[in-house]
LUMKOL-565324 format. One record per residue: residue number from 1; residue in one letter; chain; x, y, z of N, C-alpha, C in turn. Coordinates in Angstrom, 3 decimals, always signed. Atoms other than C-alpha are relative to their C-alpha. Layout:
<vexbas>
+-----+--------+--------+----------+----------+----------+----------+----------+----------+----------+----------+----------+
: num : residu : chaine :      n.x :      n.y :      n.z :     ca.x :     ca.y :     ca.z :      c.x :      c.y :      c.z :
+-----+--------+--------+----------+----------+----------+----------+----------+----------+----------+----------+----------+
: NUM :      a :      A :        X :        Y :        Z :        X :        Y :        Z :        X :        Y :        Z :
...
+-----+--------+--------+----------+----------+----------+----------+----------+----------+----------+----------+----------+
</vexbas>
This chain:
<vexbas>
+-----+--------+--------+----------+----------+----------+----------+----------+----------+----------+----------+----------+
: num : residu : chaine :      n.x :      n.y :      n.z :     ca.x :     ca.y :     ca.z :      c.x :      c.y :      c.z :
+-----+--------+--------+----------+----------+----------+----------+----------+----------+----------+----------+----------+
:   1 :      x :      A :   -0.768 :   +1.084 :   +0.510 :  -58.094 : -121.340 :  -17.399 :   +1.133 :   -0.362 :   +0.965 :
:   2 :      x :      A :   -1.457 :   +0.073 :   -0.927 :  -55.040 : -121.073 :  -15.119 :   -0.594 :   -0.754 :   +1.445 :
:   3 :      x :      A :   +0.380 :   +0.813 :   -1.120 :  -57.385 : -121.871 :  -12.169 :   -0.317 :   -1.539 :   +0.015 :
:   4 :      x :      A :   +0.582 :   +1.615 :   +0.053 :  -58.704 : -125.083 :  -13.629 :   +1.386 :   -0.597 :   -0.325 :
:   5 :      x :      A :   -1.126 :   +0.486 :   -0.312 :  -55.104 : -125.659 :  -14.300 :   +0.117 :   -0.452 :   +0.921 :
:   6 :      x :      A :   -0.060 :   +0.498 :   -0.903 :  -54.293 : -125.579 :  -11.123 :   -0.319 :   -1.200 :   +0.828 :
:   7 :      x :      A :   +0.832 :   +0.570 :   -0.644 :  -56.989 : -127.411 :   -9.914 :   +0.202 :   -1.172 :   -0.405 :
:   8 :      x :      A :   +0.088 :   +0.988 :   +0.216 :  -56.642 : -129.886 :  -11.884 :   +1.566 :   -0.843 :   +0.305 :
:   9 :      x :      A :   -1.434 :   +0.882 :   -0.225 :  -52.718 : -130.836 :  -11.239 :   -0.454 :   -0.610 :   +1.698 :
:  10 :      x :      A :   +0.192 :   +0.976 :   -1.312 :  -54.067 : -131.476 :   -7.773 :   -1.473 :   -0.172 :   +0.228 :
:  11 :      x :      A :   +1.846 :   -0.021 :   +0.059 :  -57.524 : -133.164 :   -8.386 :   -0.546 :   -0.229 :   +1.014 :
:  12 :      x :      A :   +0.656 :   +0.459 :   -0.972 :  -58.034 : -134.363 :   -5.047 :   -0.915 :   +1.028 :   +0.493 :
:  13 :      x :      A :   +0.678 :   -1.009 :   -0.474 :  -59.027 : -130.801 :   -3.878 :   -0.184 :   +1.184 :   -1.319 :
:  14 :      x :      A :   +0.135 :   -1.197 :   +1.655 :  -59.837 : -129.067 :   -7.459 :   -1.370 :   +0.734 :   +0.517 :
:  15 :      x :      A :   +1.061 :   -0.804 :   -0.372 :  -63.230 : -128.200 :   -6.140 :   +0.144 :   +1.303 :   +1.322 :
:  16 :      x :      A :   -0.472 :   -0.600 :   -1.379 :  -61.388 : -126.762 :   -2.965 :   +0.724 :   +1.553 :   -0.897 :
:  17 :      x :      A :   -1.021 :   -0.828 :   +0.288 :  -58.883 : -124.682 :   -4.826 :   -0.394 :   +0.720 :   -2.155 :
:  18 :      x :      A :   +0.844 :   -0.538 :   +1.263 :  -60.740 : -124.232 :   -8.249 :   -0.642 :   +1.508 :   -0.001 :
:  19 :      x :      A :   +0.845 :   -1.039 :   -0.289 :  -63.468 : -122.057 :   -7.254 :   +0.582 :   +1.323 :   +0.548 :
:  20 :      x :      A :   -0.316 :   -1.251 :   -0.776 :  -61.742 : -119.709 :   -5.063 :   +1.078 :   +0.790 :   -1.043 :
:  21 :      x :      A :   -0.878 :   -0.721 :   +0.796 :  -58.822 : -118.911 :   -7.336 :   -0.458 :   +0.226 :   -1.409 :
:  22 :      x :      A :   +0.461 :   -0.939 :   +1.394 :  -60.852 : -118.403 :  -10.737 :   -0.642 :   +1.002 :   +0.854 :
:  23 :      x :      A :   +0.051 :   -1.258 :   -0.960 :  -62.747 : -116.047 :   -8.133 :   +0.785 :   +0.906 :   +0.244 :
:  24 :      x :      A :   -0.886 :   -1.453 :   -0.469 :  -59.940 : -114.116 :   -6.992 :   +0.680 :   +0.151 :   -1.230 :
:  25 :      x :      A :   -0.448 :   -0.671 :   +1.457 :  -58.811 : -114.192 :  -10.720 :   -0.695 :   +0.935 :   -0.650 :
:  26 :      x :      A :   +1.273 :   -0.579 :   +0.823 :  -61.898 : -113.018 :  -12.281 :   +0.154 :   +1.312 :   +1.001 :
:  27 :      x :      A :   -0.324 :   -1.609 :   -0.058 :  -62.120 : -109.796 :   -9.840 :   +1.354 :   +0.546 :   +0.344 :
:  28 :      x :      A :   -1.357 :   -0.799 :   +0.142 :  -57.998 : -109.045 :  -10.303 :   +0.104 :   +0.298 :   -1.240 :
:  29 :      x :      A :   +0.045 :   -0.448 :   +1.612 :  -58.608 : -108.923 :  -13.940 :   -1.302 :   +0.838 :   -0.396 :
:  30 :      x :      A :   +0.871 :   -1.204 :   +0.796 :  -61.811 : -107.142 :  -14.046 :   +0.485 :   +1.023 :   +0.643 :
:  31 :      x :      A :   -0.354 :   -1.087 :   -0.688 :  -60.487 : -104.484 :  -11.638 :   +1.428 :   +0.950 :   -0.483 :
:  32 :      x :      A :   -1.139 :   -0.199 :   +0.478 :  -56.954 : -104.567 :  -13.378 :   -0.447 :   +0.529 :   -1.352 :
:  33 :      x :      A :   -0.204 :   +0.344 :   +1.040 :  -57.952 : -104.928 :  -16.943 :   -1.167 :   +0.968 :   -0.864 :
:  34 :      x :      A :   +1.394 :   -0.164 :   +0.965 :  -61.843 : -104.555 :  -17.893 :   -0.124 :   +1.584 :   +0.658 :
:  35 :      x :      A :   +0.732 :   -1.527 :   -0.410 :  -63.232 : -101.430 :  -15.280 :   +0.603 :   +1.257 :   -0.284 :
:  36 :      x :      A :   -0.694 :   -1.597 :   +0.570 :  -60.268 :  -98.829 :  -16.173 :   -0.371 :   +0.539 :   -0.960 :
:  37 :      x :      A :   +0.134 :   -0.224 :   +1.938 :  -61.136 :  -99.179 :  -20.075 :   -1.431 :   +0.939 :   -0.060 :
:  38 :      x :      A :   +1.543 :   +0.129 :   +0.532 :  -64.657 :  -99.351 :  -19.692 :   -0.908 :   +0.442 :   +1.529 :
:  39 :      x :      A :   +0.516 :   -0.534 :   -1.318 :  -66.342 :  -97.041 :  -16.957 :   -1.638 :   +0.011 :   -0.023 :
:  40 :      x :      A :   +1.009 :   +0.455 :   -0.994 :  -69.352 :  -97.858 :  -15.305 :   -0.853 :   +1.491 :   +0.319 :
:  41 :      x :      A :   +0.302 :   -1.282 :   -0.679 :  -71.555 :  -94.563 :  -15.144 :   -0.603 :   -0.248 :   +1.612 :
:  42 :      x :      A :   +1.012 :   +0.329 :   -1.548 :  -73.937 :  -96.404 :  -12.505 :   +1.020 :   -0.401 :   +1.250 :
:  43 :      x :      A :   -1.082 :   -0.188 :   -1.315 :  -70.800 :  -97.045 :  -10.175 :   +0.736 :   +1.142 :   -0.150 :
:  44 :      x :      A :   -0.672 :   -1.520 :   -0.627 :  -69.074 :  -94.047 :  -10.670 :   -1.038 :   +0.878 :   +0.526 :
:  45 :      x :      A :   +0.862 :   -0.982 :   -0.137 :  -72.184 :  -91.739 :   -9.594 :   -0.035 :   -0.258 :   +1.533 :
:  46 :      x :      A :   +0.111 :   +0.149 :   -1.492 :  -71.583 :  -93.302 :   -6.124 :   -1.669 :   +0.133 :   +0.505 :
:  47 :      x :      A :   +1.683 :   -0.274 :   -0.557 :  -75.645 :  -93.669 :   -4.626 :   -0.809 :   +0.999 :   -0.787 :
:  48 :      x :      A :   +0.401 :   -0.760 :   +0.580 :  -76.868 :  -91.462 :   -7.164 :   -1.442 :   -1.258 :   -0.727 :
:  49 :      x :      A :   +1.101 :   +0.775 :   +0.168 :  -80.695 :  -92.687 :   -7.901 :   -0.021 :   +0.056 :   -1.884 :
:  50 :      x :      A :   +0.077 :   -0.163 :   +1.142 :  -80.391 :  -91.932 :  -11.456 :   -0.354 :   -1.669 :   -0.851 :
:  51 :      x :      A :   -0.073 :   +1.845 :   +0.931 :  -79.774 :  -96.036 :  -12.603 :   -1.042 :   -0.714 :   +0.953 :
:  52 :      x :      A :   +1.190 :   +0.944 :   -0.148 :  -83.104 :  -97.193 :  -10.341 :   -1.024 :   +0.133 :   -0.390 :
:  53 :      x :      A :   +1.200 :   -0.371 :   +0.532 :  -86.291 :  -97.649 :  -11.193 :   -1.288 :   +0.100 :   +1.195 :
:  54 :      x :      A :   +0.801 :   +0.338 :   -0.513 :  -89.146 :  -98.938 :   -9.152 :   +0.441 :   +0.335 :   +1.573 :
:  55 :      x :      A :   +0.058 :   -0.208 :   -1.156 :  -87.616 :  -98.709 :   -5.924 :   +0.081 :   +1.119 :   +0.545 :
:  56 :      x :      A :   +0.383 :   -1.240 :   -0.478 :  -87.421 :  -95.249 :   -5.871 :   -1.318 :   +0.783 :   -0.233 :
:  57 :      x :      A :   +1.443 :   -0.551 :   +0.766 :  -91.120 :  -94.945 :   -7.301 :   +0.067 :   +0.592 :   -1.537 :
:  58 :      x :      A :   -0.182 :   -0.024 :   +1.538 :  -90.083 :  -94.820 :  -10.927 :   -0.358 :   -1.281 :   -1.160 :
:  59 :      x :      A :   +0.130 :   +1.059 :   +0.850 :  -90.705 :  -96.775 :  -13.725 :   +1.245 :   +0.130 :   -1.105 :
:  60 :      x :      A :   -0.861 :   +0.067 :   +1.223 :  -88.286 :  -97.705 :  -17.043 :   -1.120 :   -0.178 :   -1.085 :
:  61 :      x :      A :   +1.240 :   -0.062 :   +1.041 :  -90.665 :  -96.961 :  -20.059 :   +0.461 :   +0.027 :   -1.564 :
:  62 :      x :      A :   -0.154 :   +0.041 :   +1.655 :  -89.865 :  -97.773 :  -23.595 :   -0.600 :   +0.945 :   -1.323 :
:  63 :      x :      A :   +0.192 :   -1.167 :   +0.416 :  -89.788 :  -95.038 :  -25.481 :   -0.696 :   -0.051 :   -1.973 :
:  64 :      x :      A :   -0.035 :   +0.095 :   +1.516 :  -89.493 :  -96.416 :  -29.095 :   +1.151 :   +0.242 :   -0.614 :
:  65 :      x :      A :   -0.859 :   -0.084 :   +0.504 :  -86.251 :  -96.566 :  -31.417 :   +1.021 :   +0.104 :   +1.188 :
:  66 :      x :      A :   -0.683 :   +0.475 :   -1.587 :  -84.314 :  -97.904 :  -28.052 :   +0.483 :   +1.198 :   +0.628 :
:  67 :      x :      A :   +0.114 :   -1.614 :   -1.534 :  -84.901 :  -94.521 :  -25.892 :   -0.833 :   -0.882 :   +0.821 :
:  68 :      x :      A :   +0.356 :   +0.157 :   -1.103 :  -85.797 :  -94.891 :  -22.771 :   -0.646 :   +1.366 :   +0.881 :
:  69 :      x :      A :   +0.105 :   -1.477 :   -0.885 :  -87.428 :  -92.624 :  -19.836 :   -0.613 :   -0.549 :   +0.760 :
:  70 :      x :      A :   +0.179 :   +0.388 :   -1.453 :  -88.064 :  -92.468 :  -16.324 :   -1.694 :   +0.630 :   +0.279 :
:  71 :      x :      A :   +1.359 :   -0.612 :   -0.249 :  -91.622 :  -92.077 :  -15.263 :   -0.690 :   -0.318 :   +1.464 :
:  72 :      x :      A :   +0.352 :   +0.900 :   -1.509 :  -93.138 :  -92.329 :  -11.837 :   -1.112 :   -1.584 :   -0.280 :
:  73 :      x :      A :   +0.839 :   +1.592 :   -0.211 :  -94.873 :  -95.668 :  -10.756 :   -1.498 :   +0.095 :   -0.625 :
:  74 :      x :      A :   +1.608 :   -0.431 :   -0.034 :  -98.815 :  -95.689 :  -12.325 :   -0.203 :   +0.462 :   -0.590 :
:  75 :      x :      A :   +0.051 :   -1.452 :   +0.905 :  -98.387 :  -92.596 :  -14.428 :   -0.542 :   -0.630 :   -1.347 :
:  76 :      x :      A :   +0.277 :   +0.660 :   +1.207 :  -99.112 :  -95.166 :  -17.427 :   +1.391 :   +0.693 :   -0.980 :
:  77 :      x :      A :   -1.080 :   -0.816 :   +0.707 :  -95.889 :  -92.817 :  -19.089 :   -0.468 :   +0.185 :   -1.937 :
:  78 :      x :      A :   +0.069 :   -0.507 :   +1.326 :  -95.845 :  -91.924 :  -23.215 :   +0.311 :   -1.310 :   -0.590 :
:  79 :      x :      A :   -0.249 :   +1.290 :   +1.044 :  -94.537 :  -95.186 :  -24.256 :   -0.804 :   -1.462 :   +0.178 :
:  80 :      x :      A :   +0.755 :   +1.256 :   -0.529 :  -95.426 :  -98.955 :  -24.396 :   +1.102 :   -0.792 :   +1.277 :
:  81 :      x :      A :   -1.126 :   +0.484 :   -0.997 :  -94.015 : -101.012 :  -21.660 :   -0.208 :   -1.429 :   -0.675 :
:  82 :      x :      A :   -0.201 :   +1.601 :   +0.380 :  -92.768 : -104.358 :  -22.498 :   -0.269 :   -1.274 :   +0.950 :
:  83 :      x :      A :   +0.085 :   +1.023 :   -0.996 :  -93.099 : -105.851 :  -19.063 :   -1.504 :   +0.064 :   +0.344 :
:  84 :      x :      A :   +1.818 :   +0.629 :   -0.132 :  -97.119 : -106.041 :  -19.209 :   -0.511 :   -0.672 :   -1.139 :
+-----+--------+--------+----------+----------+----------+----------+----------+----------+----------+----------+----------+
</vexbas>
């Protein structure tokens, strides 16, 4: 809101000065505000393969009653998959 403020007291360049400052708003308030509260296991684990699927030769397999589990690529796994 504050950016389109801005932007808008000087409309000539609102598209100039819009964009960039809700940008640098949006990550000073999620970094300030949202990520302290509310932690992120898949970024705190730093490169830890745990949160991929496929590209490490895993699959995401629907377990039933919203479980989940990791299964290699092919394996067909225990559950149904939703993405076939």
């Amino acid at each position: 809101m504050l950016a389109g403020a801005i932007a808008a007291w000087w409309s000539v360049y609102a598209f100039v000065i819009g964009f960039p400052l809700g940008f640098l708003l949006y990550l000073a308030l999620m970094r300030g505000l949202v990520l302290p509260r509310y932690r992120q296991a898949e970024l705190a684990s730093r490169g830890s393969d745990d949160y991929l699927a496929a590209s490490v030769g895993m699959d995401w397999v629907h377990l039933g009653g919203g479980r989940f589990a990791r299964t290699p690529c092919g394996s067909g796994g225990t559950g149904s998959r939703e993405d076939l």
